[in-house]
PyMOL CGO cylinders between C-alpha atoms (Angstrom):
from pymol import cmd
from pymol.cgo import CYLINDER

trace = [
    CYLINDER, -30.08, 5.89, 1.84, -27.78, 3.94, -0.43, 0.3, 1, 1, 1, 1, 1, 1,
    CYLINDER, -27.78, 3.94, -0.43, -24.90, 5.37, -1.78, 0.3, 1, 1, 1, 1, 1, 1,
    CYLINDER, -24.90, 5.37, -1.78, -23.22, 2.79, -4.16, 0.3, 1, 1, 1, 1, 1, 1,
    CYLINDER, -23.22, 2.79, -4.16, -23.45, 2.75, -7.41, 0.3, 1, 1, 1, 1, 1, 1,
    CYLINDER, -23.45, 2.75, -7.41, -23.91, -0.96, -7.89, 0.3, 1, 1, 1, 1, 1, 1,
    CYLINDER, -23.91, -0.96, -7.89, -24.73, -3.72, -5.46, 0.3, 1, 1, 1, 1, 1, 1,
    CYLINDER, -24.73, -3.72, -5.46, -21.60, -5.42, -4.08, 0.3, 1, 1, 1, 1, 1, 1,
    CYLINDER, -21.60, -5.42, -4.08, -21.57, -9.34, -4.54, 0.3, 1, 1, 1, 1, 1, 1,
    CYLINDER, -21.57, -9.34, -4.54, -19.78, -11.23, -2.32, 0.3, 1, 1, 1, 1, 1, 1,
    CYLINDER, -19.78, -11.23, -2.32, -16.46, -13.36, -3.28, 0.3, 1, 1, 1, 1, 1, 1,
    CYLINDER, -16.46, -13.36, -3.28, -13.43, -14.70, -2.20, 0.3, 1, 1, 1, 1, 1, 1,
    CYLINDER, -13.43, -14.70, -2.20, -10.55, -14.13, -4.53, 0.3, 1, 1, 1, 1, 1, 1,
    CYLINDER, -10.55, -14.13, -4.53, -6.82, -13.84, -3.98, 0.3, 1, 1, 1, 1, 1, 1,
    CYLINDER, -6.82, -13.84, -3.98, -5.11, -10.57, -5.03, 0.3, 1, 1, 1, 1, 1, 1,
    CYLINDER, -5.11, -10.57, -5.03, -1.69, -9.01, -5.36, 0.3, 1, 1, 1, 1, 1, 1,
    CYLINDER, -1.69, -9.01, -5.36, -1.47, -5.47, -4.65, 0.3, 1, 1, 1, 1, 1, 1,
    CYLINDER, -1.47, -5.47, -4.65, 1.31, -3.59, -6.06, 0.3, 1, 1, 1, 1, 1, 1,
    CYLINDER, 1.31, -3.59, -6.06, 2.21, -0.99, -3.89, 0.3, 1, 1, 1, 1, 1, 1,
    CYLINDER, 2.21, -0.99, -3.89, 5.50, 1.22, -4.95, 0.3, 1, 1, 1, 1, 1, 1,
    CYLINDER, 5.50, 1.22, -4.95, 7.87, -1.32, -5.61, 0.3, 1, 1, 1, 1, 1, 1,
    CYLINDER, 7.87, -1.32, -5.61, 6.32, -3.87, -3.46, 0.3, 1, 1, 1, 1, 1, 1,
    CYLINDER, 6.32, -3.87, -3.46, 3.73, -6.27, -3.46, 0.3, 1, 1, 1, 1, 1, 1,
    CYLINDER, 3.73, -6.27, -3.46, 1.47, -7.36, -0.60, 0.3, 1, 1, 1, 1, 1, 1,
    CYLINDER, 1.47, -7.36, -0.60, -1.06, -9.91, -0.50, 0.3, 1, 1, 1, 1, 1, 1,
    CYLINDER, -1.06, -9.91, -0.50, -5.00, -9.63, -0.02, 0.3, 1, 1, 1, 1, 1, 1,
    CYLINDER, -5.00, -9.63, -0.02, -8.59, -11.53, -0.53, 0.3, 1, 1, 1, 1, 1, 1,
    CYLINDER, -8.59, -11.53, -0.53, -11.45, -9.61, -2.53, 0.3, 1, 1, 1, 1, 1, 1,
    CYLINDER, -11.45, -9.61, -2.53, -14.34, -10.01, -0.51, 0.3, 1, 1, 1, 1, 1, 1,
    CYLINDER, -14.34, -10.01, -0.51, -17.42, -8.48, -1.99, 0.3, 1, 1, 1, 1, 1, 1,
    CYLINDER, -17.42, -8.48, -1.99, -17.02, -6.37, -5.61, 0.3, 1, 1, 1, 1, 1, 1,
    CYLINDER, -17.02, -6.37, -5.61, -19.10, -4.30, -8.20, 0.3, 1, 1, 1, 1, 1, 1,
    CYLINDER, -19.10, -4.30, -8.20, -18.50, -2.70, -11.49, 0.3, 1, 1, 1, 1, 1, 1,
    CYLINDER, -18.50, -2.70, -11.49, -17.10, 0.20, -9.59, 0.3, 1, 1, 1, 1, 1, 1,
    CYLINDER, -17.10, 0.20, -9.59, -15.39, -0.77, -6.08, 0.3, 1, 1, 1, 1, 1, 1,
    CYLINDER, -15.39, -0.77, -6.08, -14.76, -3.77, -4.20, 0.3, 1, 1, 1, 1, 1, 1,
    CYLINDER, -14.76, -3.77, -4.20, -13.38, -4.04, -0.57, 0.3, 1, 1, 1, 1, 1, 1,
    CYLINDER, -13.38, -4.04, -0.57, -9.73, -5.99, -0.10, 0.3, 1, 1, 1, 1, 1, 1,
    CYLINDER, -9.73, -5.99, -0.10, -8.87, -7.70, 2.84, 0.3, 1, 1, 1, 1, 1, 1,
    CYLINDER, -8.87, -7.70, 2.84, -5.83, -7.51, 3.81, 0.3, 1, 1, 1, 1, 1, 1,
    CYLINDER, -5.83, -7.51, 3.81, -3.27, -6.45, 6.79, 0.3, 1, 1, 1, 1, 1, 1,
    CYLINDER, -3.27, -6.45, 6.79, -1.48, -3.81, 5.00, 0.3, 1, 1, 1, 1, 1, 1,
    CYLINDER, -1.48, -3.81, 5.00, -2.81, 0.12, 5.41, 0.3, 1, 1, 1, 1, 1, 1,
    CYLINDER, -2.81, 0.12, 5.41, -2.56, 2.43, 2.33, 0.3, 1, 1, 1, 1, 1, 1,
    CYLINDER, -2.56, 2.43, 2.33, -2.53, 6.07, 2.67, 0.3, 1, 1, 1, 1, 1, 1,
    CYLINDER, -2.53, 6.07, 2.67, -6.51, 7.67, 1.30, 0.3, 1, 1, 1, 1, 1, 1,
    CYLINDER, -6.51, 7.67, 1.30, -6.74, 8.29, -2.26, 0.3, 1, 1, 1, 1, 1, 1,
    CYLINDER, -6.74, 8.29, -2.26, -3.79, 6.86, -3.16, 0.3, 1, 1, 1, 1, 1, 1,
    CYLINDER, -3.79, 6.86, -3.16, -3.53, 5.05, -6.53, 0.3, 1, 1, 1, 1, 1, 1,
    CYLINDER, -3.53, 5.05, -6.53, -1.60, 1.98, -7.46, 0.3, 1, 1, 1, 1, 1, 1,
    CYLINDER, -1.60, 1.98, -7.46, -2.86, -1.74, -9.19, 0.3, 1, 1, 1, 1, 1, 1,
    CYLINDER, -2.86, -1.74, -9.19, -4.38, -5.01, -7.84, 0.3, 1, 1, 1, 1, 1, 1,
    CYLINDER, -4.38, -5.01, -7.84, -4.30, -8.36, -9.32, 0.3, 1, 1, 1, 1, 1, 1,
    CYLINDER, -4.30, -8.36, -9.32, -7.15, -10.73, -8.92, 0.3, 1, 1, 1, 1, 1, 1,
    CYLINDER, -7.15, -10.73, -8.92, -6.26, -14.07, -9.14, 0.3, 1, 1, 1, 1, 1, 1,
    CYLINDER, -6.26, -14.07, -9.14, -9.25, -15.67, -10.89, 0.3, 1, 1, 1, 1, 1, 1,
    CYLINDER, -9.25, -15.67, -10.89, -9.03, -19.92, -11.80, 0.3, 1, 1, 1, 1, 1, 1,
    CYLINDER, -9.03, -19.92, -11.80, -8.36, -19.22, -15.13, 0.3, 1, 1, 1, 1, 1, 1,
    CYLINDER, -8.36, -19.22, -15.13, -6.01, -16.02, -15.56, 0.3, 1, 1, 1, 1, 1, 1,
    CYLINDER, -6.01, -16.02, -15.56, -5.63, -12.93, -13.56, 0.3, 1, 1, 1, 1, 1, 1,
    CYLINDER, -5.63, -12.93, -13.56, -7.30, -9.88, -13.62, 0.3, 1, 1, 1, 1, 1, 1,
    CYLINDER, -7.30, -9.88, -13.62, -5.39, -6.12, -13.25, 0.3, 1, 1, 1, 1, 1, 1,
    CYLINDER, -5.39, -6.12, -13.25, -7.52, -3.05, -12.07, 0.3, 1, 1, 1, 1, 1, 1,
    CYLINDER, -7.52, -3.05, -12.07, -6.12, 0.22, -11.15, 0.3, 1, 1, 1, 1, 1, 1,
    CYLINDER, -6.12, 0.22, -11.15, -7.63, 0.98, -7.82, 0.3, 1, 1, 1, 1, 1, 1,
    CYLINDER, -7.63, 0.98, -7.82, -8.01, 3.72, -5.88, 0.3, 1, 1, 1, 1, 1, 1,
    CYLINDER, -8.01, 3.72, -5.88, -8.14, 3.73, -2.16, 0.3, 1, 1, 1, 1, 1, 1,
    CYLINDER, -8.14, 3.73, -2.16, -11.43, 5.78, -0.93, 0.3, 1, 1, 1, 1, 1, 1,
    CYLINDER, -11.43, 5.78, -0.93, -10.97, 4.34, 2.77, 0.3, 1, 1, 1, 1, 1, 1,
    CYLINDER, -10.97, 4.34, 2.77, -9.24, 2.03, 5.23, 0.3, 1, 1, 1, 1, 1, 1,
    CYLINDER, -9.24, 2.03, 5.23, -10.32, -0.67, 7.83, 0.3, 1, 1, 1, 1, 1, 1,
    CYLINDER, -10.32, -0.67, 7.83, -8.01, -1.27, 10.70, 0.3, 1, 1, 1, 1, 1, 1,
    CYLINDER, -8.01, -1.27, 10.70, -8.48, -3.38, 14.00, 0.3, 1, 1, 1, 1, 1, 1,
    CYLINDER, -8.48, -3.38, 14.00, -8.97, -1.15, 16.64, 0.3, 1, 1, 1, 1, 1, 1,
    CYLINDER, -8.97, -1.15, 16.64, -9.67, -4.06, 19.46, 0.3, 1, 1, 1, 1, 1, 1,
    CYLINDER, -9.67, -4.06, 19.46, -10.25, -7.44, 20.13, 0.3, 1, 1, 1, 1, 1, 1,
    CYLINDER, -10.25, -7.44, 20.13, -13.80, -7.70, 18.81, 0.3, 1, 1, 1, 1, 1, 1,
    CYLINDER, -13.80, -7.70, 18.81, -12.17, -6.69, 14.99, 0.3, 1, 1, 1, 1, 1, 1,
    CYLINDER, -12.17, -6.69, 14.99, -11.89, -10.03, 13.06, 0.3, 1, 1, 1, 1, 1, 1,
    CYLINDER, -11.89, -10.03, 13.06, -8.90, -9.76, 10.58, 0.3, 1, 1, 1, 1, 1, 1,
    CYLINDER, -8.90, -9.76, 10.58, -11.34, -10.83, 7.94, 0.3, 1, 1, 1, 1, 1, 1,
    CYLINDER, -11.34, -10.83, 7.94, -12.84, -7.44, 8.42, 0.3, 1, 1, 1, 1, 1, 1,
    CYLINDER, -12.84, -7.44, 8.42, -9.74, -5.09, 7.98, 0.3, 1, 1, 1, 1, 1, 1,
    CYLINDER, -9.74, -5.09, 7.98, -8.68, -4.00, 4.68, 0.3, 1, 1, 1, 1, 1, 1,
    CYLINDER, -8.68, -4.00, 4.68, -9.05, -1.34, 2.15, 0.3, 1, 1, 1, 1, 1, 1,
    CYLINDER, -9.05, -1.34, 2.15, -12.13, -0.39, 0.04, 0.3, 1, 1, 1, 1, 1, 1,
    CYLINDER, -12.13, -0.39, 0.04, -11.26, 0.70, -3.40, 0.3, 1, 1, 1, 1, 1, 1,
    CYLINDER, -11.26, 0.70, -3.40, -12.64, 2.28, -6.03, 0.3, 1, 1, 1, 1, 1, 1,
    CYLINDER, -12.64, 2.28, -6.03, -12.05, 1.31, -9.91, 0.3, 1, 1, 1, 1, 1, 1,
    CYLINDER, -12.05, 1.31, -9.91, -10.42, 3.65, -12.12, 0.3, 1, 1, 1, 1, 1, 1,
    CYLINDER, -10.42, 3.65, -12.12, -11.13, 2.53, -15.71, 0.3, 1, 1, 1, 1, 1, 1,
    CYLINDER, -11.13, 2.53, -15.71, -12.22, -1.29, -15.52, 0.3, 1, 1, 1, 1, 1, 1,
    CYLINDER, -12.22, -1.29, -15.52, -11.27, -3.04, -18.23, 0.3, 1, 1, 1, 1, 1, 1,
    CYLINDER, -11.27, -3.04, -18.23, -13.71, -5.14, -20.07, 0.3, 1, 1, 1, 1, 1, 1,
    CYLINDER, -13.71, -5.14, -20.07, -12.74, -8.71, -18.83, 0.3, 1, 1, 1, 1, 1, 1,
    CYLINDER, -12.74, -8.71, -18.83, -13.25, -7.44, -15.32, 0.3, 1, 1, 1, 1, 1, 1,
    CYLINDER, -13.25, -7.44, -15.32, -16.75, -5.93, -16.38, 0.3, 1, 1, 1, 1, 1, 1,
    CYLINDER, -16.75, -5.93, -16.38, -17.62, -9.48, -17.60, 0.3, 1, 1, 1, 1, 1, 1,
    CYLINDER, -17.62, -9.48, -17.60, -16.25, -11.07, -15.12, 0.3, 1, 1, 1, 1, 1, 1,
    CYLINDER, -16.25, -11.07, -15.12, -18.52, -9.31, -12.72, 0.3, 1, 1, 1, 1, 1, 1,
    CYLINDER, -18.52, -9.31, -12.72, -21.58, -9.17, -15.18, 0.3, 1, 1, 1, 1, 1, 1,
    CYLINDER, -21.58, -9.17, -15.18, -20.80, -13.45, -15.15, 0.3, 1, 1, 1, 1, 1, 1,
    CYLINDER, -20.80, -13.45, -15.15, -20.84, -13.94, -11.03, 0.3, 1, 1, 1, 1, 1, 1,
    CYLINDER, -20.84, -13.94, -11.03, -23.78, -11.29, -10.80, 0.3, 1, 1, 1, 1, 1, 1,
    CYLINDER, -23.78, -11.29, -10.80, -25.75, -13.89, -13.26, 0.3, 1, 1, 1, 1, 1, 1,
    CYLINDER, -25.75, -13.89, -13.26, -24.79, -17.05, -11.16, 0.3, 1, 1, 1, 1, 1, 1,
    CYLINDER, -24.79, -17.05, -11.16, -25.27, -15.51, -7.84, 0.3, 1, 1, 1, 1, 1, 1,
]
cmd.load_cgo(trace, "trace")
């Protein structure tokens, strides 16, 4: 049984993740109107709440996220691609809406 809200669509966007007073790096691979899965190296602690940056072409994009779980490599087989954190959105703004309503259309 399916238990998203909203079918992810896959992408491949840069992000800034601003974590405390530090920001790390990632790549939004797939999104929706209410999550979206980051890859990236760094692990967050569950449920904790902080904002990412997606780095569209034209302008970027700030969400407040909220981590709901973490992917780690465990062993070889674990491509890094594959490691990150999926999110949910607390509050998406309007551009990001339409920015997801716009790649939903082209996909």
């Amino acid at each position: 049984m399916e238990k998203r809200a909203f079918q992810r669509l896959p992408v491949n966007l840069q992000s800034r993740l601003f974590y405390g007073n530090m920001v790390y790096t990632g790549i939004v691979t797939n999104l929706s109107e209410s999550g979206m899965f980051i890859s990236t190296k760094m692990t967050f602690p569950a449920d904790y709440v902080f904002i990412a940056v997606i780095l569209l072409d034209t302008h970027p994009i700030s969400v407040p996220i909220k981590i709901k779980r973490a992917v780690r490599a465990t062993d070889h087989s674990s491509r890094a691609e594959e490691c990150g954190i999926g999110v949910k959105l607390l509050d998406p703004s309007r551009e990001y809406l339409d920015f997801v309503s716009r790649t939903r259309a082209d996909a």
